[in-house]
Structures are given as C-alpha cells and as structure tokens.
C-alpha positions as a LaTeX table, in Angstrom:
\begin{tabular}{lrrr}
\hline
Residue & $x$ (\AA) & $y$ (\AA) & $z$ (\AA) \\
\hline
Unk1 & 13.37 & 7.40 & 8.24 \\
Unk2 & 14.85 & 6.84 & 11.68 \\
Unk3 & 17.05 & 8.38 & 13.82 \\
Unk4 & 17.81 & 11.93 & 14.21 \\
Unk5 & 18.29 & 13.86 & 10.87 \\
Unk6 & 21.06 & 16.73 & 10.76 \\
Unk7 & 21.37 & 19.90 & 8.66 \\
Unk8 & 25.20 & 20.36 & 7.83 \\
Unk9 & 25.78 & 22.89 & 10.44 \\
Unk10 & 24.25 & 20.48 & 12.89 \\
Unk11 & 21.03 & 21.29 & 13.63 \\
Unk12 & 18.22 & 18.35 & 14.10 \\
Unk13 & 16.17 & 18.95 & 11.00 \\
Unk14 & 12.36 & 18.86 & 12.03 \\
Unk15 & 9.39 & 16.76 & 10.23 \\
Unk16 & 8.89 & 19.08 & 7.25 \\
Unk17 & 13.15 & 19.62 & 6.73 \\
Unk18 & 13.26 & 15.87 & 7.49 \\
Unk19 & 10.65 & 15.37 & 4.50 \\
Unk20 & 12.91 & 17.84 & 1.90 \\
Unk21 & 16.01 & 16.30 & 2.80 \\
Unk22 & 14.00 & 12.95 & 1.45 \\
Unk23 & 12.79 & 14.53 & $-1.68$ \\
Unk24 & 16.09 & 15.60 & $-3.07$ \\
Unk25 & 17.83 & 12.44 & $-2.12$ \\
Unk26 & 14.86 & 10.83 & $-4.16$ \\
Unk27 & 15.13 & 13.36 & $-6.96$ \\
Unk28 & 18.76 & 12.90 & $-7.11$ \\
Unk29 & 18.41 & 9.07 & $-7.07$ \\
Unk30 & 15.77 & 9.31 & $-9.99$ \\
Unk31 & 18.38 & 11.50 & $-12.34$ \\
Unk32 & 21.04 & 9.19 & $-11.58$ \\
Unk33 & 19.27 & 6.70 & $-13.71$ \\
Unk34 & 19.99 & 8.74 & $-17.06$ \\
Unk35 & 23.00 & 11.03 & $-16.03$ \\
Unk36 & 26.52 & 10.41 & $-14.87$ \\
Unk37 & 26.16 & 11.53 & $-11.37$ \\
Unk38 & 29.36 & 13.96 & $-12.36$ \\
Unk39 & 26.94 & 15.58 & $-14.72$ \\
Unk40 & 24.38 & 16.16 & $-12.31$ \\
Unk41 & 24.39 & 19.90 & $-10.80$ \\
Unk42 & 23.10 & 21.17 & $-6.98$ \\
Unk43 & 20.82 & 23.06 & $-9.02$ \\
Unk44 & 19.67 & 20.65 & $-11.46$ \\
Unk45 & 18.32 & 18.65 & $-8.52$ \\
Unk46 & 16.64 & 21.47 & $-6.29$ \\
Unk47 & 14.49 & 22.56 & $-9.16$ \\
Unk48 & 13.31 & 18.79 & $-9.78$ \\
Unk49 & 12.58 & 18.51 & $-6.01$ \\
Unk50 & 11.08 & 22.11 & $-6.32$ \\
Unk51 & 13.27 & 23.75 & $-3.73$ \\
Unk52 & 16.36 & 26.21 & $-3.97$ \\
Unk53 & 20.32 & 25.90 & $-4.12$ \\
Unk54 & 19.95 & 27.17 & $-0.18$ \\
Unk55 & 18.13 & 24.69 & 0.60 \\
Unk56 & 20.29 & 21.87 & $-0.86$ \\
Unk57 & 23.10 & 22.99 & 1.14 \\
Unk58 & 21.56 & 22.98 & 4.27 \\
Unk59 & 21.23 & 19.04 & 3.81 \\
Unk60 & 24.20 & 18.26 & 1.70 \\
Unk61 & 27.78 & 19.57 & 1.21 \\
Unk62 & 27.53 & 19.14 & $-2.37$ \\
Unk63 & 26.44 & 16.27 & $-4.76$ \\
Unk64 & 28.68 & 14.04 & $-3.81$ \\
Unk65 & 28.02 & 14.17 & $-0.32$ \\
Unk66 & 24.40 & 13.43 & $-1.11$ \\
Unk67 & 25.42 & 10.46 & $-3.27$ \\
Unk68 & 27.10 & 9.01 & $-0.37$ \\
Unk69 & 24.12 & 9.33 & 1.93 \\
Unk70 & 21.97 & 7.26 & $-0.84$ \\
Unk71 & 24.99 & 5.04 & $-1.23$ \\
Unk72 & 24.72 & 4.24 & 2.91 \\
Unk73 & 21.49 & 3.61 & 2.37 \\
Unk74 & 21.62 & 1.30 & $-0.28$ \\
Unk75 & 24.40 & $-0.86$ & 1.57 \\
Unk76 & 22.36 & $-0.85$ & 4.33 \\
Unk77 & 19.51 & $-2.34$ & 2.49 \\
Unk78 & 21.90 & $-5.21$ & 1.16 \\
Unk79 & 23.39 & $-5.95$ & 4.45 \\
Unk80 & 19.92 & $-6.88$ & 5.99 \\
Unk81 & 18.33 & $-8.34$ & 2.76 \\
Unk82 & 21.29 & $-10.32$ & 1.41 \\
Unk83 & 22.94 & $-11.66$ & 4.33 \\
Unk84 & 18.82 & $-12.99$ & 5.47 \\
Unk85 & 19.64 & $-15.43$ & 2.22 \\
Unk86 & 22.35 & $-17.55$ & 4.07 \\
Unk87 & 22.39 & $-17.16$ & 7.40 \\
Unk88 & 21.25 & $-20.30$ & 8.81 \\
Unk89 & 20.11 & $-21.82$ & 5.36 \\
Unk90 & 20.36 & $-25.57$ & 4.22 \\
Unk91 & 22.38 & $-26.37$ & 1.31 \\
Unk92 & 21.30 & $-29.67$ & 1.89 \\
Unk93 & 19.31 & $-31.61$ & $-1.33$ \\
Unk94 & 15.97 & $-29.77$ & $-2.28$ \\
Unk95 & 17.16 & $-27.50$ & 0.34 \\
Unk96 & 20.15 & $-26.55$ & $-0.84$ \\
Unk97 & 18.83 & $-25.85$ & $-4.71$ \\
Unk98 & 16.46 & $-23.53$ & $-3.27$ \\
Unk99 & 18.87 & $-21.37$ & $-1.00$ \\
Unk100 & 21.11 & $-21.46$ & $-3.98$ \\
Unk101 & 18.35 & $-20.09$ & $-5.90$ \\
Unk102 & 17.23 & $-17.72$ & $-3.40$ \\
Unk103 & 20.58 & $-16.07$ & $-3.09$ \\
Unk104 & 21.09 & $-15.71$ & $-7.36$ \\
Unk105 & 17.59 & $-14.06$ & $-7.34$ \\
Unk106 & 18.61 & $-12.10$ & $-4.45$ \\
Unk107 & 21.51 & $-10.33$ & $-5.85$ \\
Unk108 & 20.26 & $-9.97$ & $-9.25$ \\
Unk109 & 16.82 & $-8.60$ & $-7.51$ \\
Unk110 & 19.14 & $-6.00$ & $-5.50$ \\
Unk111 & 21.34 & $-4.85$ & $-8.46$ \\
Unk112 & 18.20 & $-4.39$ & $-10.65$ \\
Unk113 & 16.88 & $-2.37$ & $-8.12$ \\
Unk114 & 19.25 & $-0.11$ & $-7.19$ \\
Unk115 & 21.42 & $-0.68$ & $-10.52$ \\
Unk116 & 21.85 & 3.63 & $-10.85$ \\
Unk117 & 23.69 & 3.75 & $-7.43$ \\
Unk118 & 25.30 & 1.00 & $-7.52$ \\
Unk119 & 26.83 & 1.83 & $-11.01$ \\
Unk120 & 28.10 & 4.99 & $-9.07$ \\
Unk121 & 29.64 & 2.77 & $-6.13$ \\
Unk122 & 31.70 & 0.34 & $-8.31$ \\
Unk123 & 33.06 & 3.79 & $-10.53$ \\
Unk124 & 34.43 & 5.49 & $-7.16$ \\
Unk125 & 35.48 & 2.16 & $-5.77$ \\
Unk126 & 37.14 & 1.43 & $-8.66$ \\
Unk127 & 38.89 & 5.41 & $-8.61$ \\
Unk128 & 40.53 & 4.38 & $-5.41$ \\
Unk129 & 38.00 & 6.89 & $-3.57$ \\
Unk130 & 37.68 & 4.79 & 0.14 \\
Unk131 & 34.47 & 5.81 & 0.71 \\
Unk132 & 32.77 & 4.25 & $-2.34$ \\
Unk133 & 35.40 & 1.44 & $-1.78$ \\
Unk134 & 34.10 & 1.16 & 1.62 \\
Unk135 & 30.36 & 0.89 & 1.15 \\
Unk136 & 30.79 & $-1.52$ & $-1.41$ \\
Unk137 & 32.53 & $-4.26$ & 1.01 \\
Unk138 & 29.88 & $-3.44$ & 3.71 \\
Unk139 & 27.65 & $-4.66$ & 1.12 \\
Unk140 & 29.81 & $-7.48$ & $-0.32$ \\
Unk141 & 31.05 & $-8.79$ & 3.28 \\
Unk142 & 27.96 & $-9.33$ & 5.21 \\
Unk143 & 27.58 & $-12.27$ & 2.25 \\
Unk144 & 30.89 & $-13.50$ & 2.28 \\
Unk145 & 31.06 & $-13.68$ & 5.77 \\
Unk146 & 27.76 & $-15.93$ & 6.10 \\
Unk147 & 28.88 & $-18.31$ & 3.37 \\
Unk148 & 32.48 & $-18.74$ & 4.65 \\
Unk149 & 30.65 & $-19.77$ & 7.90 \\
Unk150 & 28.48 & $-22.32$ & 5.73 \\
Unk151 & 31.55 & $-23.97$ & 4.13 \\
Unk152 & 33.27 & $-24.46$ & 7.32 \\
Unk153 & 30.28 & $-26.09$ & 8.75 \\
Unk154 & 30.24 & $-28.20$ & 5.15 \\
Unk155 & 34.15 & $-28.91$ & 5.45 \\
Unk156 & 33.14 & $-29.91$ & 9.71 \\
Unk157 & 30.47 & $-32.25$ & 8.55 \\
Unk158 & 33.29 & $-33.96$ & 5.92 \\
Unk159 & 30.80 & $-32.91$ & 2.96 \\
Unk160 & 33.80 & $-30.68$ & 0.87 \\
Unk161 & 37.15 & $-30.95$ & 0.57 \\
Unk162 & 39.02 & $-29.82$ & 3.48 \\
Unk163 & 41.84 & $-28.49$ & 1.57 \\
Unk164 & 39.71 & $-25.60$ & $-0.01$ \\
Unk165 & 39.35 & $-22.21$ & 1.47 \\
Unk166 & 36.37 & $-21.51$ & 3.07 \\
Unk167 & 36.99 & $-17.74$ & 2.60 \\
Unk168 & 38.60 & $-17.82$ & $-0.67$ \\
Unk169 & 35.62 & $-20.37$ & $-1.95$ \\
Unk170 & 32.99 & $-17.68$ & $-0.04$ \\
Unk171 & 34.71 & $-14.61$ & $-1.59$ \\
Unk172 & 34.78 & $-15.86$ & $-5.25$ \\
Unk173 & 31.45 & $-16.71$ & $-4.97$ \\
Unk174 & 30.27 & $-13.52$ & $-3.64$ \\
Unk175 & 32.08 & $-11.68$ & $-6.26$ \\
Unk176 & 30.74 & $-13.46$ & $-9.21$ \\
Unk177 & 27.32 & $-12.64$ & $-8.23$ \\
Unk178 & 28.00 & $-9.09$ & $-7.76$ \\
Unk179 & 29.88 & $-9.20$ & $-11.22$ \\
Unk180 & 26.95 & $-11.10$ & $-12.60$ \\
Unk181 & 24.72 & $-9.04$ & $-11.15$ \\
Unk182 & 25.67 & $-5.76$ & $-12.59$ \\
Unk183 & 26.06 & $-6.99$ & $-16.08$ \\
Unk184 & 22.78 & $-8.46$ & $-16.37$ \\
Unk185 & 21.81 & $-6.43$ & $-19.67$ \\
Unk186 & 24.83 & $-7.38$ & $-20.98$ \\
Unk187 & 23.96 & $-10.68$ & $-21.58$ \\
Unk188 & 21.56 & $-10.52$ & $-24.88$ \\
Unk189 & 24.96 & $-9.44$ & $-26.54$ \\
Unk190 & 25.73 & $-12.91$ & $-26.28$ \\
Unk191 & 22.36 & $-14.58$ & $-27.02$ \\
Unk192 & 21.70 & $-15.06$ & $-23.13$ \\
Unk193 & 17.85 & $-14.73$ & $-22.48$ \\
Unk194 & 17.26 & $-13.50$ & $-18.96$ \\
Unk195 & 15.32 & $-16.76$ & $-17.85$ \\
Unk196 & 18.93 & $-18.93$ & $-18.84$ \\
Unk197 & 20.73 & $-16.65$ & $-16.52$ \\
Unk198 & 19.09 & $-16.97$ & $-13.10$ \\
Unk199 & 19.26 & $-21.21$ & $-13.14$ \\
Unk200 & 22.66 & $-21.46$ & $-14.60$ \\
Unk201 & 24.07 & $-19.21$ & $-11.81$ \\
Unk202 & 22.57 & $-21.01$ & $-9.38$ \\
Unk203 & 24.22 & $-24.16$ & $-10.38$ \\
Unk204 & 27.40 & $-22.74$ & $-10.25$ \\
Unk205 & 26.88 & $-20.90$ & $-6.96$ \\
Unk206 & 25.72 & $-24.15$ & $-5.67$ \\
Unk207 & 28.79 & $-26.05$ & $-7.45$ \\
Unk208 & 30.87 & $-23.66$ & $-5.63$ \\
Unk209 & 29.05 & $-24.02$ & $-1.91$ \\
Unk210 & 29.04 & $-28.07$ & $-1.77$ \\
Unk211 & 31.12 & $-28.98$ & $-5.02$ \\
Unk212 & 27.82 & $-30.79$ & $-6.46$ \\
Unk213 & 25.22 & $-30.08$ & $-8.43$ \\
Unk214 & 21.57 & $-28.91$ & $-7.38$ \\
Unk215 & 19.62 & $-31.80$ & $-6.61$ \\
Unk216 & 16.56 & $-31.55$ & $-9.34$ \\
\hline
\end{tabular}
C-alpha cells in the first residue's frame, strides 16, 4: 500500500489501522465471491476480519463505499497491466499473432482474477450509478486508447483500409474482450472448451487490428 491512508473523519491511519483497513477490504473482497455485494452487511464483514462495526466505520462509510475503494483498485491494476499489452507492440507477422495473443490472455487472465468485483462494476455501471460507470471506462479506455493509436499507425503505413475508424475499430474490439471476458463460464453451455476460446479470440482480435489473419 502506498500513499497516505485516511480514516473517514480524516485522520492518517498509522501502520497497524493501515493493516485493518487491508483486512476488511480483503475480507469483503473474499465474500463477494459467493454473495451479492447488496447482501453483504458492515457486520458480516467485521466479524470475518475479526474486528467490530466501530471499527469498519472508521475506514468506510458503509459497504458500498468500501466496494468502491476495491473497485479503484482493481481499475488501477488493469490500467497498468492491460494497457503494457499494446503499447508499443508489433502486429506485424509472428509478431503480431503473439501480441494478439498476449492481449486475449490478458483480459481473460484479469477478469478471471478479479471476476467477483468486476461482476459488481458492470451491475452499477449498468444501474446508471457514475461511479461504477466511471471505473469501468478507466479500465476499458487505457486499451482502447493504445489500440486506436496502433490502427492509425496501421492506416499511416497503408496496411488497413483508410476508410475504417480507428476508434470505432479500437472500441469494438476492446469491448468484445471485456464481453468475452466476463462470460467465460458461459461458454460450456454451448460446447466451447476453454482451450477453443483463447485462439479463436485472438484471431478475431487480430482480424479486427490488421483485417488479416494471424500469421501461423
């Protein structure tokens, strides 16, 4: 953890309040897995972290707030891992398979990771609630914004059409993956087998980048 850490009435929690504040954002991240984070109580998640009510509040407003706070965390995670898998990467031949590659396993690494919180930012974004709304483009745009970069440079070098949209190509793209992504157990309902999803997507990603298929 870096930076200063505040209590709610502003105080700069210490090493040991620093350390609680940790433990029930981890205990709440842990019951998110198996309950709607609705369903989870203030209470619920001091006694898992072994502290009181009190001490809850003097982190978080309620259970919300706190699901923001792992929310911010989460995007910030994506920003810096997920944006690393474009910036300056060849979609060239060979090249260009393997950043397409990297990026599918990417995403689908991220969303299987952090699939409980995530679950909770697409519900609020999709409510309307701005804040959830908000984290999830901080997550989503970092992406787009690399790849949109990477078709103009394609469209500059006269290897795609220049009639397409770099930032409607980039977007669609992005979104897929997310969508993708999030529905990943979904797929054995239609006789998908986790290995067929990851090379499939990447052709398509890659379809979508340069308009060709992966070089094999």
């Amino acid at each position: 953890m870096t930076g200063q850490v505040r209590t709610v009435d502003g105080r700069v929690a210490g090493r040991r309040g620093q350390a609680t504040r940790q433990k029930l954002l981890d205990c709440l991240s842990e019951m998110l897995k198996s309950s709607p984070y609705r369903d989870v109580k203030v209470i619920d998640v001091a006694r898992k972290a072994g502290t009181s009510p009190a001490t809850f509040y003097q982190y978080f407003p309620d259970v919300e707030g706190a699901v923001l706070e792992l929310a911010e965390e989460v995007a910030q995670e994506g920003t810096g891992s997920l944006t690393g898998l474009v910036a300056g990467r060849s979609w060239a031949g060979k090249s260009g398979r393997q950043t397409a590659e990297e990026l599918v396993d990417g995403f689908l690494t991220f969303w299987r990771r952090n699939d409980a919180i995530l679950r909770v930012i697409d519900l609020g974004a999709a409510e309307g609630d701005k804040r959830f709304n908000k984290i999830r483009m901080k997550i989503l745009n970092s992406v787009t914004g690399s790849l949109t970069e990477t078709v103009k440079d394609l469209q500059a070098k006269g290897r795609i059409d220049q009639d397409i949209s770099a930032a409607a190509m980039a977007g669609s793209v992005v979104i897929m993956l997310a969508a993708v992504a999030s529905h990943q157990k979904g797929f054995s309902g239609w006789g998908v087998r986790q290995n067929e999803l990851k090379p499939n997507l990447t052709v398509l990603v890659h379809l979508g980048i340069t308009g060709r298929k992966p070089a094999k």
